[in-house]
C-alpha positions, 0 to 999 in steps of 0.5 A, a space after each residue: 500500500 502506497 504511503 499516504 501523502 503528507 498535506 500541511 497547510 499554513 494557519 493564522 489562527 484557531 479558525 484557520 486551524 480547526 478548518 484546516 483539520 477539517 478539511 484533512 489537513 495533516 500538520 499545519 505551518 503556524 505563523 504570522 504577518 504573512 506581508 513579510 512571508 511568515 513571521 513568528 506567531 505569539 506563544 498565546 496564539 500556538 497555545 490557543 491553536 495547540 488546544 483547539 485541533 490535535 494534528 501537528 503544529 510546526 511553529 515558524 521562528 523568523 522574527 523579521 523579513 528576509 533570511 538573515 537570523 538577527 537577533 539570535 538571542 531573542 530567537 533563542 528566547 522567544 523558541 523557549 517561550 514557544 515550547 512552554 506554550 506546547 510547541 514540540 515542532 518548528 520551521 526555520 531557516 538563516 543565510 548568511 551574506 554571501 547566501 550560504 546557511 548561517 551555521 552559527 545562528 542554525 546552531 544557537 536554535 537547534 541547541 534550544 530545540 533539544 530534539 524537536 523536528 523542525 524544517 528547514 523552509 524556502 531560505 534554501 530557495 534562496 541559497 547561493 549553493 543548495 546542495 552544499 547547504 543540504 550537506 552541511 545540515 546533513 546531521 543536524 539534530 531535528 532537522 527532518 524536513 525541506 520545505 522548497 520549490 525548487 526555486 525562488 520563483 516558485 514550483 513552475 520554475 523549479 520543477 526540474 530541480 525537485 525532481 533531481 532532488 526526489 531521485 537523490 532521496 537517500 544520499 547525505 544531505 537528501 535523507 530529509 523529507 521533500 516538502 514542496 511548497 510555494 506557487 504549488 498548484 493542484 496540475 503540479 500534483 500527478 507529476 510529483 506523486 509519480 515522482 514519489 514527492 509525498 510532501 505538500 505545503 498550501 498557504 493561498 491555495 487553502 483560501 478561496 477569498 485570498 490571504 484575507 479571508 480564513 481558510 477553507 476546509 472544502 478546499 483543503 479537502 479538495 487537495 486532500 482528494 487530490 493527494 489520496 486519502 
């Protein structure tokens, strides 16, 4: 029997969530501000959502637009307060000037996490090289998942890139989850299933009205059909 296929869905509060849920969502992405691509989300808001469903919850810790990491001891300390409002699993991911994965602030994070799953998100879009980022995050503790399109401008451009990468599935640096989001559009599904993709992240595409309006559970379950049930 084929593995079901994993569909997370990005939520900005408890009513996002409980749609989400009801619709098939399997893990939502939890975060905030989504005019800066996703910021980190109050810890009372993860505690209320954390009560409100019971699938798995990844909580964005990015505290500013772009990809640099900033303040990483406010992010250590925001990360902390994040686990005490039940948070076990996260989404984050830094570069450096020169577009390389900023080792040192992935690092100070991971050490506060102690374990938790996390996933490193689109930052690696955005890498200046991302199969040495990969191998340098090969052995990360926690790090389980990729959250990416294949490229910055989205799954239409880095399509072949996603698919190279699905076939590389195993090797160091490939052993982590394919999580394909970002421009993904129901057509693109078959094509990723057939090559054993079993990840799929949807923000806009949970919501009919646009980033505005909530998200809705028939149209979750519309990409729940579309991935298997």
């Amino acid at each position: 029997m084929s593995k079901r296929a994993v569909l997370e869905v990005i939520a900005l509060d408890v009513e996002d969530a409980v749609a989400a849920q009801a619709g098939g969502a399997d893990r939502l992405e939890l975060v905030t501000d989504m005019a800066a691509d996703g910021l980190t989300p109050s810890a009372a808001t993860v505690a209320a959502i954390r009560a409100a469903v019971d699938i798995d919850l990844r909580v964005m810790l990015r505290l500013a637009d772009g990809f640099a990491a900033g303040d990483v001891e406010r992010l250590t300390r925001v990360a902390g307060e994040l686990r005490e409002a039940g948070a076990t699993q996260f989404v984050l991911g830094f570069l450096d000037a020169d577009g390389g994965v900023d080792l040192g602030a992935v690092e100070g994070i991971a050490k506060v996490l102690d374990g938790c799953r996390w996933t490193f998100h689109r930052a690696i879009d955005r890498s200046a090289d991302r199969d040495a980022l990969r191998k340098q995050l090969a052995d990360f503790p926690g790090l389980d998942t990729y959250l990416t399109a294949g490229s910055a401008g989205g799954v239409d451009e880095g399509l072949n890139v996603l698919l190279a990468e699905a076939r590389r599935r195993g090797e160091p640096g490939y052993e982590q989850h394919l999580l394909v989001g970002g421009g993904l559009r129901l057509d693109h599904v078959p094509g990723l299933l057939d090559a054993g993709i079993d990840g799929f992240h949807i923000g806009g595409a949970a919501r009919p009205a646009g980033w505005a309006g909530p998200v809705s559970a028939d149209a979750v379950a519309q990409w729940r059909r579309v991935l298997g049930e």
